[in-house]
C-alpha positions in Angstrom: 122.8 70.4 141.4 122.2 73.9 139.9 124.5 75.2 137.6 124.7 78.7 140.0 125.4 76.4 143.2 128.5 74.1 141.0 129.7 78.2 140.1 129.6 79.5 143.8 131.3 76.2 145.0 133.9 76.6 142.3 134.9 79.9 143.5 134.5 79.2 147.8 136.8 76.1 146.5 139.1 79.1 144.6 139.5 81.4 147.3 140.4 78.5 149.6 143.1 77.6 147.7 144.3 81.2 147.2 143.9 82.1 151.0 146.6 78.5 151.8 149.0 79.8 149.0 149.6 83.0 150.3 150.2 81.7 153.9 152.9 79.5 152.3 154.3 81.7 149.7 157.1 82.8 152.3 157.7 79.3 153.6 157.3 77.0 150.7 156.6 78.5 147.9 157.0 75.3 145.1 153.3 73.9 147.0 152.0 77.9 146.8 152.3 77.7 143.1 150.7 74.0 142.9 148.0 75.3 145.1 147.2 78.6 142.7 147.5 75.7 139.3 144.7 73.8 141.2 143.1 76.9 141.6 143.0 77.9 138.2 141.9 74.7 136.9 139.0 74.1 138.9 137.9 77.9 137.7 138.4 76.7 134.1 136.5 73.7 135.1 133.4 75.4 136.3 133.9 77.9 133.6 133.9 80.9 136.9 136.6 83.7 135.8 139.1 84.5 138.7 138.9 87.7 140.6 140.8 90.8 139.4 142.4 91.0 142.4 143.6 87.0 142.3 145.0 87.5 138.9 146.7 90.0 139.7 148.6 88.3 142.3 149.7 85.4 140.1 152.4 85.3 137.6 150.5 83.4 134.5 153.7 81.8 133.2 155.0 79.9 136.2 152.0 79.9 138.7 153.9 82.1 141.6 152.2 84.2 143.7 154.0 87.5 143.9 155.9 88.9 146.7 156.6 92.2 146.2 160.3 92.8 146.8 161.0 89.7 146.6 160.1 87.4 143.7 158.5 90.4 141.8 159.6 94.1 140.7 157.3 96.7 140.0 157.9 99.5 137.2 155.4 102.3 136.4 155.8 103.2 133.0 154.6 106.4 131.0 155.2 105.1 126.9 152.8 105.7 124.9 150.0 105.2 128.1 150.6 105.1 131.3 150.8 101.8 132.8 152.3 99.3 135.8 154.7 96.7 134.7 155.0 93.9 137.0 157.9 91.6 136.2 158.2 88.4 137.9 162.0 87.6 139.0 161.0 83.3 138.6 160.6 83.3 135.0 161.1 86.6 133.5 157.0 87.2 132.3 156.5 90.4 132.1 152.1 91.7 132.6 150.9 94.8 132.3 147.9 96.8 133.7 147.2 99.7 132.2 146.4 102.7 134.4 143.5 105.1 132.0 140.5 103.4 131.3 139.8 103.4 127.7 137.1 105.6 125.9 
């Protein structure tokens, strides 16, 4: 196998995984987060970095996938630089995505 073909299975394999977890997140969501661990461990497996827009679904502490208004709150801040501050309600982590690119 190429090393390009183990990559591109690595992330059709990924976005599987994603695309099940956020059809369960309502219903059940202790197998969402084990779906969205198994995600990120075949990505570290393959060595593929996750999509901006998957990490930014997922709290990195506990593995939830956010559900705005529901497990999650959402701050915009304007200290120092502007950014969002996305709390998740399961464990209290706190990420931050900064709104200005930097120069």
């Amino acid at each position: 196998m190429e090393y390009n073909s183990v990559k591109k299975i690595a992330l059709q394999r990924v976005e599987a995984l994603f695309e099940q977890a956020t059809n369960l997140a309502r219903s059940n969501p202790t197998l969402a987060a084990k779906y969205i661990c198994v995600a990120r461990r075949i990505a570290m497996a393959a060595k593929v970095r996750l999509p901006l827009y998957f990490r930014r679904q997922t709290c990195k502490k506990c593995n939830t996938l956010f559900l705005y208004a529901s497990n999650c709150r959402v701050r915009v801040r304007q200290k120092r630089e502007p950014h969002v501050v996305i709390t998740c309600l399961n464990c209290g982590n706190q990420t931050r995505i900064m709104l200005k690119i930097k120069v």
